[in-house]
C-alpha positions in Angstrom: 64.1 -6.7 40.3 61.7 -4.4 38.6 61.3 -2.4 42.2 65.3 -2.4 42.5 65.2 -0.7 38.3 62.4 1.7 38.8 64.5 2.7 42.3 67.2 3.3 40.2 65.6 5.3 37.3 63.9 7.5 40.0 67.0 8.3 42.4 68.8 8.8 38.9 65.8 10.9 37.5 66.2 13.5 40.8 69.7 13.7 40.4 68.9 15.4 37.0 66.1 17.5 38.0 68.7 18.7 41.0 70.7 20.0 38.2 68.5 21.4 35.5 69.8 23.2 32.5 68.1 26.4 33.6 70.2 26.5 36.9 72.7 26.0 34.8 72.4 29.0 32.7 71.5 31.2 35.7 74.5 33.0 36.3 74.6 34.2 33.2 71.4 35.4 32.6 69.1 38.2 34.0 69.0 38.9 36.7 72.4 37.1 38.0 74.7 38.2 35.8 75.0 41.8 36.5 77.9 43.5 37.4 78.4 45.4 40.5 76.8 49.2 40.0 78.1 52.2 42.3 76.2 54.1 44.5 74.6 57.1 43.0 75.1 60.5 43.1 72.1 62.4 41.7 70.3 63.9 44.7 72.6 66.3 46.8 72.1 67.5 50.0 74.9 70.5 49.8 78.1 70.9 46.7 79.4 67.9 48.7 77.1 65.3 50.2 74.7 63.4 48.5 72.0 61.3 49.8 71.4 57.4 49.1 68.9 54.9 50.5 71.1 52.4 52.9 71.0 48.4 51.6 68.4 47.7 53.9 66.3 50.7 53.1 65.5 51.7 56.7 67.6 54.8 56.5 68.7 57.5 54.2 72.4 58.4 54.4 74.6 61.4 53.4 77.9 60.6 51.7 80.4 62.8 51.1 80.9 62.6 47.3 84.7 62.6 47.1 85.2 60.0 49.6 82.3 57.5 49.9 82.1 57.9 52.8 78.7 57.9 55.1 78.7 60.9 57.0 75.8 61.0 58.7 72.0 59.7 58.9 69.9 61.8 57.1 66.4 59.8 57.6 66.2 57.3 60.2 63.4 55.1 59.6 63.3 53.5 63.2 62.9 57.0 64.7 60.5 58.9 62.9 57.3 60.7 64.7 53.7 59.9 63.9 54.1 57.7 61.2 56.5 54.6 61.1 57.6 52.3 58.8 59.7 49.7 58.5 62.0 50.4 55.5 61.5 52.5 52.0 61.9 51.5 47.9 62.6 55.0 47.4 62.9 58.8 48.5 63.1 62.2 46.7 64.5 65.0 48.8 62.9 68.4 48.3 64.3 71.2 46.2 65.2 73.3 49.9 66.4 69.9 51.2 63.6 70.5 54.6 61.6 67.6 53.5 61.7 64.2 51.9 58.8 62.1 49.7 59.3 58.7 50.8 57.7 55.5 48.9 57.4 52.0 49.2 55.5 48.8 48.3 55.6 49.8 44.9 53.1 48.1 42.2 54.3 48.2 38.8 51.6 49.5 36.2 53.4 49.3 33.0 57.3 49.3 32.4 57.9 52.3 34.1 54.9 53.2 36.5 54.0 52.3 39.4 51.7 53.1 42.6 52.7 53.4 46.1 52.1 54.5 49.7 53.7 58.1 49.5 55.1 59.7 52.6 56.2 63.4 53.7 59.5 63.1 56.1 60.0 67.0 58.0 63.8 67.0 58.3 63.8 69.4 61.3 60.7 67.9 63.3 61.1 63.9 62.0 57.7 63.8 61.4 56.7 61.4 58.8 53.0 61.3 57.3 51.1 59.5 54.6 50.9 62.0 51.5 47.5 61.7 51.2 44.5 61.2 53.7 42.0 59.9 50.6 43.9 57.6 49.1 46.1 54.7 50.0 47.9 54.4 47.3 49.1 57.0 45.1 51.2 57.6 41.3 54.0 60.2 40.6 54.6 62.4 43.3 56.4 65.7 42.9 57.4 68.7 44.8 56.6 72.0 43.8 59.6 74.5 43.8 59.2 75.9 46.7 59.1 72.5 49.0 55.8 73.5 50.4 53.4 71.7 47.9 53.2 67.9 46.4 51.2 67.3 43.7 50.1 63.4 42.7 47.7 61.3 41.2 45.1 59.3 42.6 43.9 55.5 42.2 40.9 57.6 40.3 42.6 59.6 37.6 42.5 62.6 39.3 45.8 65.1 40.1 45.6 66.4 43.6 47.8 69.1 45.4 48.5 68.6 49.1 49.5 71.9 50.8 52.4 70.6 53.5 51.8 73.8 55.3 48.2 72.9 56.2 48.3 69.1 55.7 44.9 70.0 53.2 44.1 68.0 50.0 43.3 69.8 47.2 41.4 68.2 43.9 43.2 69.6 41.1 41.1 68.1 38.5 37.8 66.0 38.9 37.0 64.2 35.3 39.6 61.2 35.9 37.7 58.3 35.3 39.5 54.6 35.1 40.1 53.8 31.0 38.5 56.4 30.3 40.1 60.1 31.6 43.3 60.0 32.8 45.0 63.7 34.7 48.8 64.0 34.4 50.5 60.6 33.8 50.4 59.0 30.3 48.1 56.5 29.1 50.2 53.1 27.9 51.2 53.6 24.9 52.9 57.7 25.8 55.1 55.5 28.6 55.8 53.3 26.2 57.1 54.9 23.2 57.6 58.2 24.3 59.2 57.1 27.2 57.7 59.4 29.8 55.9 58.9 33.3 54.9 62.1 34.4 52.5 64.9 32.4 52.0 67.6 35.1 54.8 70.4 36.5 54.9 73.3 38.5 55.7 76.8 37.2 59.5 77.8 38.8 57.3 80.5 41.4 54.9 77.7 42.3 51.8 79.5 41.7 50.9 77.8 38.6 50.4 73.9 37.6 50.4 72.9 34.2 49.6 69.2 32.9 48.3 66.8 30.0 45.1 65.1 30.2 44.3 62.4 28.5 41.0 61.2 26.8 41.1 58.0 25.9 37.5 56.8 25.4 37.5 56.5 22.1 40.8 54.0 22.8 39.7 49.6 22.0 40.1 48.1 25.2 42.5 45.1 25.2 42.3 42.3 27.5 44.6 39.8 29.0 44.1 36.6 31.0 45.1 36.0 34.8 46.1 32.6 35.8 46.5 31.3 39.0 50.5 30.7 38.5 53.2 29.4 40.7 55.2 32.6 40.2 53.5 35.0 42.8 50.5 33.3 42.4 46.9 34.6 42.2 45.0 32.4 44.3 41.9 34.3 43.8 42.4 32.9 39.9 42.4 29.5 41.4 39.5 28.2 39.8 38.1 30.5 37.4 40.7 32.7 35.3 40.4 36.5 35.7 41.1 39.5 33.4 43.2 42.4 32.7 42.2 45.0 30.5 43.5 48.1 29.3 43.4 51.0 26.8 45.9 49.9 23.9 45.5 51.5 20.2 46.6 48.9 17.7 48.2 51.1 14.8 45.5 53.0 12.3 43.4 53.0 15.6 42.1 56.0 17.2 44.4 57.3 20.4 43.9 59.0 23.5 43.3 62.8 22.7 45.7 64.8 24.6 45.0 68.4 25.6 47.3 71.2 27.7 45.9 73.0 30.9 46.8 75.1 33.5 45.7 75.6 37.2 46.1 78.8 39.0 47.2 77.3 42.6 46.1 80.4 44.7 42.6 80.7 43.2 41.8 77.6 42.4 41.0 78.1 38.4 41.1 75.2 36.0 41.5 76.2 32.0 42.5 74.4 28.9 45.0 76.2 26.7 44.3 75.9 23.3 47.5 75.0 21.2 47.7 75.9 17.0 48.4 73.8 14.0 47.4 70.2 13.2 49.0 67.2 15.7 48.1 64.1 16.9 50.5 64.2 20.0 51.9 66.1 23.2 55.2 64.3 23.7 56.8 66.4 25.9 55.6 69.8 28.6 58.1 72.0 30.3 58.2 75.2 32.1 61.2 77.6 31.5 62.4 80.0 34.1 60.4 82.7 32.4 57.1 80.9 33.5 56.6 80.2 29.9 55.6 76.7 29.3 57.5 74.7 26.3 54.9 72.4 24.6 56.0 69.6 22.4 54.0 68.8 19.6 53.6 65.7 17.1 51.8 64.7 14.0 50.3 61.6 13.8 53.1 60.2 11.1 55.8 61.4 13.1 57.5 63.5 10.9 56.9 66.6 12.0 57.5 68.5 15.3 57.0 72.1 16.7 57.6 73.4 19.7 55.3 75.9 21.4 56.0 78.8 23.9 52.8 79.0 25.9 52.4 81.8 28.7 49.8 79.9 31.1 48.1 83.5 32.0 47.2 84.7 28.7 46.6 81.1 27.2 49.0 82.4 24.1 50.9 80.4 22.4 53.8 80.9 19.7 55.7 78.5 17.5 59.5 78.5 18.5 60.6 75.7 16.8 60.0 73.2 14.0 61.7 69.9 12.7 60.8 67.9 10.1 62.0 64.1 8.2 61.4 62.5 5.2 61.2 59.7 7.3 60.0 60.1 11.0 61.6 62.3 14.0 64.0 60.1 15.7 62.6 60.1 19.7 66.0 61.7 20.8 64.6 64.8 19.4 61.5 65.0 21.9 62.8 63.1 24.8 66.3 64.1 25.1 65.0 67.7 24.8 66.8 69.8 27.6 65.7 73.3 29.2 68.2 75.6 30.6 68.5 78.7 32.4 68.8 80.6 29.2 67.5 78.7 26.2 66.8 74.9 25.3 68.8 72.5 23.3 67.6 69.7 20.9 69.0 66.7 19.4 68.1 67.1 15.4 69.2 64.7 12.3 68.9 67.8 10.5 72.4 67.4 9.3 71.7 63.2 8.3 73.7 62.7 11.9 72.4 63.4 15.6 73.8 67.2 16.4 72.7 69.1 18.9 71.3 72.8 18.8 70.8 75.5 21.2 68.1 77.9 21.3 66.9 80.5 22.7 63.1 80.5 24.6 62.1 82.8 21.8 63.3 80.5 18.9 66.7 82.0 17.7 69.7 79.5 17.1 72.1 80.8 19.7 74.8 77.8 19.0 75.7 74.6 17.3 77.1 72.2 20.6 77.6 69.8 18.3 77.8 68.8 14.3 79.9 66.1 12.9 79.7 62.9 11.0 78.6 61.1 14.0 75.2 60.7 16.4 74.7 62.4 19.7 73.3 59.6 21.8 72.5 61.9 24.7 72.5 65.6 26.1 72.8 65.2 29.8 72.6 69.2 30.4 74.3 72.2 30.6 75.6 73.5 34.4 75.6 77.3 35.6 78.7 78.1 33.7 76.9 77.4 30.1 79.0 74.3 30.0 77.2 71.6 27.8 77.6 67.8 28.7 76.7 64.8 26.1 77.6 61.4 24.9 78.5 60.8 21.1 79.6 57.4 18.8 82.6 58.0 18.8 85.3 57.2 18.1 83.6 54.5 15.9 79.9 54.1 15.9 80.7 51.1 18.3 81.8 53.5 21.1 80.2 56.0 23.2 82.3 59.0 25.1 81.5 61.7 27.2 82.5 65.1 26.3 82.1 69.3 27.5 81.9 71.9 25.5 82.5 74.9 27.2 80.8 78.7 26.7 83.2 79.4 24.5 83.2 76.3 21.9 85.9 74.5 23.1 85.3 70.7 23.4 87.0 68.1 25.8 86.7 64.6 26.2 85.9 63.6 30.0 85.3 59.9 29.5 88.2 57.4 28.2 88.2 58.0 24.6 86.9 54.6 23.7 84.5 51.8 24.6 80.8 51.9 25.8 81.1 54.9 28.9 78.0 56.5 30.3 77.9 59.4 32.2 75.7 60.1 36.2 76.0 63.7 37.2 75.1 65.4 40.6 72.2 67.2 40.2 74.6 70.7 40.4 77.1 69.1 37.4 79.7 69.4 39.7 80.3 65.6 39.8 80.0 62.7 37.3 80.5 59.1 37.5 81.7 57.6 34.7 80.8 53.4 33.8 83.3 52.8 31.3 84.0 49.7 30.0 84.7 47.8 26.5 83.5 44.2 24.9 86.4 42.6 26.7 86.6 44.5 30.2 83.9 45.1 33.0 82.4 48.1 34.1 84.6 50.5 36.2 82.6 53.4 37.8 84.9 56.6 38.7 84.4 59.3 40.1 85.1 62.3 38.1 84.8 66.8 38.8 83.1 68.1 35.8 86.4 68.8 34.1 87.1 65.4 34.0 89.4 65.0 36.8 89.9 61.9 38.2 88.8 61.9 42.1 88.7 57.7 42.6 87.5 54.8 41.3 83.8 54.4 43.3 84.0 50.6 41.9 86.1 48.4 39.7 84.4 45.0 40.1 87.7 43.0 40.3 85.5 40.2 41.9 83.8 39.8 39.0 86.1 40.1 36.4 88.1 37.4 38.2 85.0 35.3 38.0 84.3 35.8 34.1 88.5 35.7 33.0 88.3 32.8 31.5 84.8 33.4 29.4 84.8 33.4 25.5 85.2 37.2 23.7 83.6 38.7 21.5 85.6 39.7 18.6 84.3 42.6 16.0 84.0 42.0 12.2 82.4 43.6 9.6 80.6 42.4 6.3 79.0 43.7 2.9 75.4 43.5 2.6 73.8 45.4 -0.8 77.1 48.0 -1.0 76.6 48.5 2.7 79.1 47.6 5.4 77.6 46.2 8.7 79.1 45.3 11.9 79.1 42.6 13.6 80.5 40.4 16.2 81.8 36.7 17.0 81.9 34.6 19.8 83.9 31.3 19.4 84.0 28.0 22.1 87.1 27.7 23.8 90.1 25.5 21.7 87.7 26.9 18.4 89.3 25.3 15.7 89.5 26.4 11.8 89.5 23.3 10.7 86.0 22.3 12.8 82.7 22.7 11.5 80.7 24.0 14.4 77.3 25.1 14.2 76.4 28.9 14.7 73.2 31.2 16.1 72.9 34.3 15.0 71.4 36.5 17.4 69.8 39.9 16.7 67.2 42.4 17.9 67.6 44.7 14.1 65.0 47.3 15.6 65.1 51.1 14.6 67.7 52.8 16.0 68.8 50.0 17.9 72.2 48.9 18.3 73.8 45.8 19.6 77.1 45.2 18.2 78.7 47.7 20.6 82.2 48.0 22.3 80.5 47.4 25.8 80.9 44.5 28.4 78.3 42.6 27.9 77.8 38.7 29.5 74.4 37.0 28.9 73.5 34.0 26.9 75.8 34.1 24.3 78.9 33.3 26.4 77.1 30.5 27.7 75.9 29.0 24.6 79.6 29.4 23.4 80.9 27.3 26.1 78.4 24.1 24.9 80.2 24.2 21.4 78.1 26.9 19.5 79.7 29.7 17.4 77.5 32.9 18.3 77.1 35.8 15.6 75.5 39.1 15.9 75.2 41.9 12.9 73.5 45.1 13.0 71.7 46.3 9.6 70.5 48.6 8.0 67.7 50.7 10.2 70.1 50.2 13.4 71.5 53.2 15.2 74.7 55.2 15.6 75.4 55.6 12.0 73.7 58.4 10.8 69.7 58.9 9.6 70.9 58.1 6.3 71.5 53.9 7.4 68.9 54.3 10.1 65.8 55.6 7.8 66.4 52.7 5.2 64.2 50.7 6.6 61.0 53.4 6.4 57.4 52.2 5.3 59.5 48.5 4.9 59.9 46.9 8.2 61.6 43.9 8.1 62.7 44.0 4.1 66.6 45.3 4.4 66.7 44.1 7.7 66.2 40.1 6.4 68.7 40.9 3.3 71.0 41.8 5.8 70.9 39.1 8.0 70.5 36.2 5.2 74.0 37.9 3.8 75.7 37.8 7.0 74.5 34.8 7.3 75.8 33.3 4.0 79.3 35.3 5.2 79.4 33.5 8.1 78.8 30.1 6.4 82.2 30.6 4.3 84.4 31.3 7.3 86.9 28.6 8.7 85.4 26.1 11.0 81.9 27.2 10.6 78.9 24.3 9.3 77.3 25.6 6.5 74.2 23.6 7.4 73.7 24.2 10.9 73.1 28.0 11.2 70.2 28.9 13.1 68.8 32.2 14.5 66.8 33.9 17.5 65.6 36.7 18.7 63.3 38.3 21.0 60.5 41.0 20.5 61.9 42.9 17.6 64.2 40.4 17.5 62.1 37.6 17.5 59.6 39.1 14.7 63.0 40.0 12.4 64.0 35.8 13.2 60.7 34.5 11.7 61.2 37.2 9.0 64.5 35.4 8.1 62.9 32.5 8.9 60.5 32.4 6.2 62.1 34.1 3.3 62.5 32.6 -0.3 65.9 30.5 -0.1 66.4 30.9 4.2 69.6 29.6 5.1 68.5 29.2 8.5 68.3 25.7 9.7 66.4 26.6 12.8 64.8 29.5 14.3 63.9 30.6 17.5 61.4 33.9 18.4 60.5 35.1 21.9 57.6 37.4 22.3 57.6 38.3 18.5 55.5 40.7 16.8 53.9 38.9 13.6 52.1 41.7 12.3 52.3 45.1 12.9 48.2 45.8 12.7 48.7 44.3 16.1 51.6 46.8 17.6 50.7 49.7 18.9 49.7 53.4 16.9 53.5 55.0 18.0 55.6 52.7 17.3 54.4 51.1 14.1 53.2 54.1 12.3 56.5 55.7 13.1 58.1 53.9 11.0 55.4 51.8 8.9 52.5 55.3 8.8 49.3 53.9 9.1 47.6 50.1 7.3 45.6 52.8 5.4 48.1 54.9 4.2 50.7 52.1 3.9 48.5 48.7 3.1 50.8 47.4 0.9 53.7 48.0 3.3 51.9 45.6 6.3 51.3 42.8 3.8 54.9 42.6 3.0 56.6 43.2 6.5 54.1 40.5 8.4 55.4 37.2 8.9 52.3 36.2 9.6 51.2 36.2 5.9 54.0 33.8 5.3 54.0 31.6 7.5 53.5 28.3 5.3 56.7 29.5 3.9 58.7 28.3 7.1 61.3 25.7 5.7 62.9 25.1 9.7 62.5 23.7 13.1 61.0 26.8 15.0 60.6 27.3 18.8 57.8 30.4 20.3 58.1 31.5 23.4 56.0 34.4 24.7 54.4 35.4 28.1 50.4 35.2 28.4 50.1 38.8 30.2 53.1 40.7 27.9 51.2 44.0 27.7 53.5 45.2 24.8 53.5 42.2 22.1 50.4 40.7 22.9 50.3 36.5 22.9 47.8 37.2 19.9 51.3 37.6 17.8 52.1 34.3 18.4 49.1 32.8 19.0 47.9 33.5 15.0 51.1 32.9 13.6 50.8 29.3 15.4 47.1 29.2 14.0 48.8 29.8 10.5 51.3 27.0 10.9 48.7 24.7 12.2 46.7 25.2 9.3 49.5 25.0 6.6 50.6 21.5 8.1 53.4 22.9 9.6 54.9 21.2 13.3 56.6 23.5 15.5 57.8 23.8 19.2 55.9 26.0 22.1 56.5 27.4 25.5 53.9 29.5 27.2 55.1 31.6 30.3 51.9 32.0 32.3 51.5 35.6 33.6 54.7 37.2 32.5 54.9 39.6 30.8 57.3 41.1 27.9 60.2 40.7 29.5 59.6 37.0 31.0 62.2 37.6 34.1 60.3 36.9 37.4 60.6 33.6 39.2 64.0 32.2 37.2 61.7 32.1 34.3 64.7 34.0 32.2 66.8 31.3 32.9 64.6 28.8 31.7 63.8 30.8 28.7 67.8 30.2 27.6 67.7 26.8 28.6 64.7 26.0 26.6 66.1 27.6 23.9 69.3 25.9 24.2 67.4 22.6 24.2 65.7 23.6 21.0 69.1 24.7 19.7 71.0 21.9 20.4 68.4 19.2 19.3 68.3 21.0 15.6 72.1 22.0 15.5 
């Protein structure tokens, strides 16, 4: 009898397993629940054809860009000379369109980086060779202007040139030394938070090389375990656990020190160019097409940048342009900074909203492209009749649109005029394709001329819109917080009923210039959790983005204060409304997110009756220089500021149930976040819930683990709810 029971309770026991939660949640979760994208059109062969890497990446294939259509074979993989391999991860055609970089078995560094085996495809001859003859592996390779040069960065830190005209290899630089030098790519914390992944570019003749170098010996090292792990695992971590380690300045630290220089290609000379004026970092290089290089400059608070016109021959430099804050230069301003044939234009908050400028290379305003009561989310360029392309929040802050302004001033709208739509031009601007879509329909790509004609829709992803009909919506709402209106949305369970009392999680990520209540289709979680009986909430407050500097800069030198007034009143909002359970509200959130739940979390009279933090920052002595003293300055300049915006320092003040999640390698909010706020817990009394993703990182999305991340949190959700 007892054999026929435990039978039972194991057949009954692999039924369950065969079915878990996070399989469950899987479709609507990273990376399963993405729409269908449409092929792209950035690198053109001619006006009409654009290249694109076929599905099975064994072949690169012309389209024409007004039908779709493939045309022809532009690289064939299977019949290449000297070289072969059996498919690529990615290609770059040359500026003359005779040759093509190919890449593949890419190795991710950091978020954007990567290493690869580099090759050189001759269109006419279909020879195909490794880039380099030293090194097996190499990072960022570029052509030079005039197709007959690549210049990349080897596995030592060093930037190399390879002539294509004499297969010869050429050291560019010789210092490059592993965490300690590193030749034109960014250290971690540059890709990071300045968003960048290449320091190094030819002049437009191709006779000069300019780049940033990077010292950062004076950088802590930080180090990370390796596991073993199921998920790719490292068998050689079997036993014994290894190590990563890296250069990472925790804020108030010292950083890399970042200097300019310049290599004559022809005769081989090396200098360093000397910029003036006091700054801390190099955000940004650029040549113009008067060989002039454009060098982008940055204190160490942030609040101040100048841009220098540097002629790489006489090592000159002049000051051509200078923005300042009371607060800190948004990022748009550096890295949304766009050269043209005749000037540059910059995205300032000069005005209190995003508005874009247009200068000339010698510093003179030439035009206003754009200044209203609303942000400029992006510039995407300006073509070879001075038209100007960008995105804007408008109509409401909620939306984003595409418009042109023309030479003359006239502005036109090429997007739909609401709704989320982002904009993918050819690399002429003769074509865009537009993704438009809103909180309640899918993406549609179309194709579009750069008048905003309609040529055909590239991809309407009926298929999936079918599948996700009969989902819950979100619905938009707005509340009072402190005088201040915030927006926010609502997602109700099907048959949602006033006169229920169902229990809510209010979701967030509350970040600077972030925004996530947005008139965009977006399915994830939320929809999911809605469907198991949960009311889901989401509010943006103050410090968010799209509303002007004014809202944005509110939260300066006191991370986390406004922010967790914001919330707690949405909260209390959301308690009074029809069919809501006053008692059961919980929230989550992840990185930013997460630090902002345990913020609201452990707040004098929380209304939170659980919370729930993935990969939270718990102080920010322990985030990086950029980021926190952007917004925070430095713990010496600011002390007073970090005590109050840590969670960490109350901790015993936690009141809820509270799930951590983080992964043990996440090279951006280090486990040591959660780890000492867990320590703090521990040694106030406190019982709290724990998962630990061994060897993921920030993002926790290789191997299902995403899925399981919902489903544990779901779990934790529902046993506290």
């Amino acid at each position: 009898m007892r054999i026929q029971a435990l039978a039972a309770l194991i057949t009954a026991s692999a039924a369950a397993i065969a079915a878990t939660p996070a399989e469950e949640i899987a479709p609507y979760v990273y990376p399963r629940n993405a729409a269908a994208k449409a092929p792209g059109i950035s690198q053109m062969l001619d006006a009409g054809t654009c290249l694109t890497l076929s599905d099975d990446g064994k072949a690169i294939e012309q389209r024409d860009v007004r039908s779709g259509k493939v045309t022809g074979t532009f690289v064939d993989l299977k019949s290449t000379r000297e070289s072969v391999i059996e498919s690529a991860d990615g290609f770059q055609i040359s500026p003359d369109g005779s040759k093509v970089l190919i890449w593949r078995n890419v190795e991710p560094i950091y978020r954007h980086s990567f290493t690869a085996e580099y090759y050189v495809y001759e269109v006419r001859s279909r020879l195909l060779r490794p880039l380099s003859t030293t090194f097996s592996r190499q990072r960022m390779a570029i052509f030079a202007p005039n197709s007959r040069m690549v210049a990349f960065v080897g596995t030592d830190n060093n930037i190399y040139i390879k002539k294509l005209d004499y297969n010869t290899e050429v050291a560019v630089t010789t210092d490059g030394a592993v965490n300690s030098v590193i030749n034109g790519v960014p250290d971690w914390t540059y890709e990071e938070e300045f968003a960048t992944d290449c320091s190094m570019i030819f002049s437009p003749d191709s006779e000069t090389f300019c780049f940033l170098r990077y010292d950062e010996s004076r950088v802590p090292m930080y180090s990370l375990p390796i596991y073993e792990g199921t998920c790719e695992p490292k068998k050689e971590y079997a036993l014994y656990p290894g190590e990563y380690s890296y250069k990472y300045p925790v804020a108030g630290e010292p950083n890399s020190v970042v200097s300019l220089h310049s290599y004559d290609i022809d005769e081989r000379k090396l200098a360093e160019i000397s910029l003036p004026g006091s700054f801390e970092y190099i955000p940004r290089i650029f040549y113009t097409p008067e060989d002039k290089v454009l060098a982008v400059t940055l204190n160490r608070d942030q609040n101040r940048m100048e841009i220098y016109s540097v002629s790489p021959a006489s090592k000159v430099a002049k000051s051509v342009f200078v923005d300042e804050s009371k607060a800190w230069i948004t990022p748009d301003t550096y890295e949304n900074l766009t050269v043209c044939s005749d000037g540059f234009i910059v995205n300032s908050s000069r005005s209190g909203f995003a508005s874009l400028y247009k200068y000339s290379f010698s510093g003179a305003l030439l035009k206003t492209v754009c200044e209203e009561q609303a942000d400029v989310t992006t510039c995407y360029g300006q073509d070879a009749a001075g038209n100007i392309y960008y995105q804007i929040a408008s109509p409401t802050p909620l939306d984003r649109t595409v418009r042109r302004m023309d030479a003359k001033g006239k502005t036109t709208t090429i997007s739909e005029n609401d709704g989320w739509n982002i904009a993918q031009f050819s690399s002429d601007m003769s074509y865009v394709v537009i993704n438009h879509s809103t909180a309640t329909s899918v993406p549609v790509y179309t194709l579009k001329n750069s008048s905003g004609n309609k040529i055909r829709v590239l991809e309407d992803n009926a298929a999936y819109a079918s599948r996700v009909a009969d989902l819950p919506v979100r619905e938009f709402f707005t509340v009072q917080s402190d005088g201040n209106t915030l927006n926010g949305y609502i997602i109700k369970p099907r048959g949602f009923s006033e006169s229920g009392k169902y229990p809510v999680i209010m979701d967030q990520y509350s970040g600077p210039g972030s925004q996530s209540v947005c008139n965009r289709w977006q399915l994830d979680w939320q929809q999911y959790f809605a469907m198991q009986g949960f009311v889901v909430v989401c509010v943006d407050g103050r410090g968010t983005g799209g509303r002007g500097s004014a809202f944005r800069e509110a939260v300066y030198r006191r991370l986390g204060y406004y922010e967790t007034i914001d919330q707690v009143n949405a909260a209390r909002y959301v308690a009074a409304l029809p069919g809501i359970d006053s008692k059961r509200i919980g929230i989550c959130g992840w990185s930013y997110g997460g630090y902002e739940a345990l913020m609201c979390a452990t707040v004098k009279g929380s209304p939170y009756a659980a919370a729930c933090a993935i990969a939270p920052v718990t102080d920010w002595r322990y985030y990086d220089t950029v980021y926190a003293e952007r917004y925070m300055l430095t713990p010496q300049q600011n002390f007073e500021g970090y005590e109050e915006s840590a969670p960490l320092n109350r901790a015993s003040a936690l009141a809820c149930p509270l799930m951590l999640m983080y992964g043990t390698s996440d090279d951006n909010v280090h486990p040591a976040n959660a780890l000492q706020f867990a320590s703090a817990l521990q040694s106030a009394g406190l019982l709290f819930d724990m998962m630990v993703f061994p060897n993921m990182n920030h993002s926790i999305n290789f191997c299902n683990a995403r899925a399981v991340v919902y489903a544990n949190m779901l779990r934790f959700f529902k046993a506290n709810l």
